[in-house]
C-alpha positions in Angstrom: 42.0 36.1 39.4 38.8 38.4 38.4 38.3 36.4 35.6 38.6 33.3 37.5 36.3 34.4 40.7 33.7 35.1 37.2 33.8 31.7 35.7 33.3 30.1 39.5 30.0 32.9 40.5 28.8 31.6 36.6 29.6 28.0 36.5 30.0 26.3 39.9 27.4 24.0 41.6 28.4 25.6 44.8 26.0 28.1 46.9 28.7 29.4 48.5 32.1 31.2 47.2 34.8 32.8 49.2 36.7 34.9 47.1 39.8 35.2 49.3 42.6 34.8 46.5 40.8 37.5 44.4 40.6 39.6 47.4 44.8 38.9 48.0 45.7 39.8 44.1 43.1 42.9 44.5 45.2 44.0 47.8 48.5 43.7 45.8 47.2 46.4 43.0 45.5 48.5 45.5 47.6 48.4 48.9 44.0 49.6 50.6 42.3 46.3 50.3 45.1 44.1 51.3 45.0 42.5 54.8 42.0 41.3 56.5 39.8 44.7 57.2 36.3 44.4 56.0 35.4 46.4 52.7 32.1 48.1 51.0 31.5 46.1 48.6 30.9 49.8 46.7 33.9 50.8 47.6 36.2 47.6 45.9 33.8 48.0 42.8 34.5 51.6 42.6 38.7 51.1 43.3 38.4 48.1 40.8 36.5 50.3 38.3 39.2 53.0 38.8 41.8 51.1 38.1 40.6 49.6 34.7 39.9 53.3 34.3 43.9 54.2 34.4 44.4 51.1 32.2 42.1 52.3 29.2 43.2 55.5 29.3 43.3 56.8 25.4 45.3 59.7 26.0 49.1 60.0 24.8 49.6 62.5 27.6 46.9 64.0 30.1 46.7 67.9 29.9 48.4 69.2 33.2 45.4 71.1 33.7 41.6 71.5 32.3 39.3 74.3 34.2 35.9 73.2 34.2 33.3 75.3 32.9 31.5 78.5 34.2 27.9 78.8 33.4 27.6 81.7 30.9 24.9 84.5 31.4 22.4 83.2 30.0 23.7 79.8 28.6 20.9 76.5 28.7 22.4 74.3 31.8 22.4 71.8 28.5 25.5 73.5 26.6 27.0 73.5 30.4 26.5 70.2 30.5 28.1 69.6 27.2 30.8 71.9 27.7 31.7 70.6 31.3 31.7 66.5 30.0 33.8 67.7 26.8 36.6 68.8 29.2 36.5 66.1 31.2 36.4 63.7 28.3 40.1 66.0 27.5 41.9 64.5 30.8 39.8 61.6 31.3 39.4 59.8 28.2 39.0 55.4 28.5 36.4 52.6 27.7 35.6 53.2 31.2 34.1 56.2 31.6 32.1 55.2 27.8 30.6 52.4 29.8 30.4 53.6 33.6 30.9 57.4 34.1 28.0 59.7 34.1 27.8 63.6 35.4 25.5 65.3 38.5 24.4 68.5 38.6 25.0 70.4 41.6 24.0 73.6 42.3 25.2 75.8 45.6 23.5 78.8 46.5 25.2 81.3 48.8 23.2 81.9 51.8 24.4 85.4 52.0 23.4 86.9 48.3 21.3 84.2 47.6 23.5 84.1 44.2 23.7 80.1 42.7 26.5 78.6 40.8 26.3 75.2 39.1 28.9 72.9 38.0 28.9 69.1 37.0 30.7 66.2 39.0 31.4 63.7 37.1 31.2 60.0 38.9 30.7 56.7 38.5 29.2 55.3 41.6 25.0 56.3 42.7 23.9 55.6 45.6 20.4 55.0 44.9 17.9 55.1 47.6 15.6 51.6 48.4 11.9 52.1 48.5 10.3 50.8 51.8 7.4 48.8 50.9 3.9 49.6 51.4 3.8 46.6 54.2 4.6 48.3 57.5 5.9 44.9 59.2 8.6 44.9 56.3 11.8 44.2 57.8 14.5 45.0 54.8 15.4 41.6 54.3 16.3 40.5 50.3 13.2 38.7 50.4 11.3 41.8 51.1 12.7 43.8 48.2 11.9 41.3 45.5 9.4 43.6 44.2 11.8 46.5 43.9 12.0 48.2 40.7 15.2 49.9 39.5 13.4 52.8 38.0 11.9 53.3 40.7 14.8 53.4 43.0 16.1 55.9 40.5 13.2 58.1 40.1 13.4 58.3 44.0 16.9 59.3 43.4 16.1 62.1 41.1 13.3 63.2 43.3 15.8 63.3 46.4 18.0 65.6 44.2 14.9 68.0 43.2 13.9 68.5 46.7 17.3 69.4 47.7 17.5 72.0 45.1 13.8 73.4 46.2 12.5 71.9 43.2 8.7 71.1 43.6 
């Protein structure tokens, strides 16, 4: 059915597609999406996504358990980084997360001892923020985001992440 809703989005003189038997084959593999409810379109990618992941899995076995890293005294957040994607690479291994899986830094700081920790989630979905434009009457419509740059919508992203860790 995914391959076929494909072929009609790519080849078909039609403006318009409902994908409704798609959307019936998707609810029979994840019980979720089945019926009539209204879905983010985020959130079928990211089930859809999911499930590929379980069916590329290269692993024999999973590991019943990985801890994810500690940060070392003293240790470049980069050898983190490494250490934390090695281990989840160990229990989640697949052609998925080569293509779609990335990591976030996250770092909590107790309010208390002012002490931070850092550890890496490892995701596949961004929700990137959309630049308003520089015309104040702009209403949000498709047509007004034309212009939009993804680079740009990711450097906002990463400048959204700085300012919550205090960064300037």
């Amino acid at each position: 059915e995914f391959a076929k809703l494909l072929y009609e989005l790519c080849f078909s003189s039609e403006t318009c597609i409902a994908p409704r038997s798609f959307k019936a084959k998707l609810g029979d593999f994840i019980p979720e999406f089945s019926g009539f409810a209204q879905h983010d379109s985020q959130e079928v990618l990211h089930a859809m996504l999911q499930m590929f992941h379980e069916d590329t899995l290269r692993l024999e076995q999973r590991p019943t358990s990985v801890d994810d890293p500690m940060q070392r005294d003293g240790e470049p957040i980069e050898e983190l980084s490494e250490r934390s994607w090695k281990a989840y690479r160990e229990r989640e291994d697949s052609r998925m997360v080569d293509l779609f899986y990335g990591q976030l830094k996250q770092r909590s700081v107790c309010s208390a001892c002012e002490r931070s920790s850092i550890k890496f989630d490892h995701t596949n979905v961004y929700s990137l923020p959309i630049p308003k434009g520089s015309d104040p009457s702009s209403t949000g419509s498709p047509s007004d985001l034309e212009s939009t740059d993804i680079y740009e919508c990711i450097r906002l992203f990463q400048d959204e992440e700085n300012r919550m860790e205090g960064v300037d």
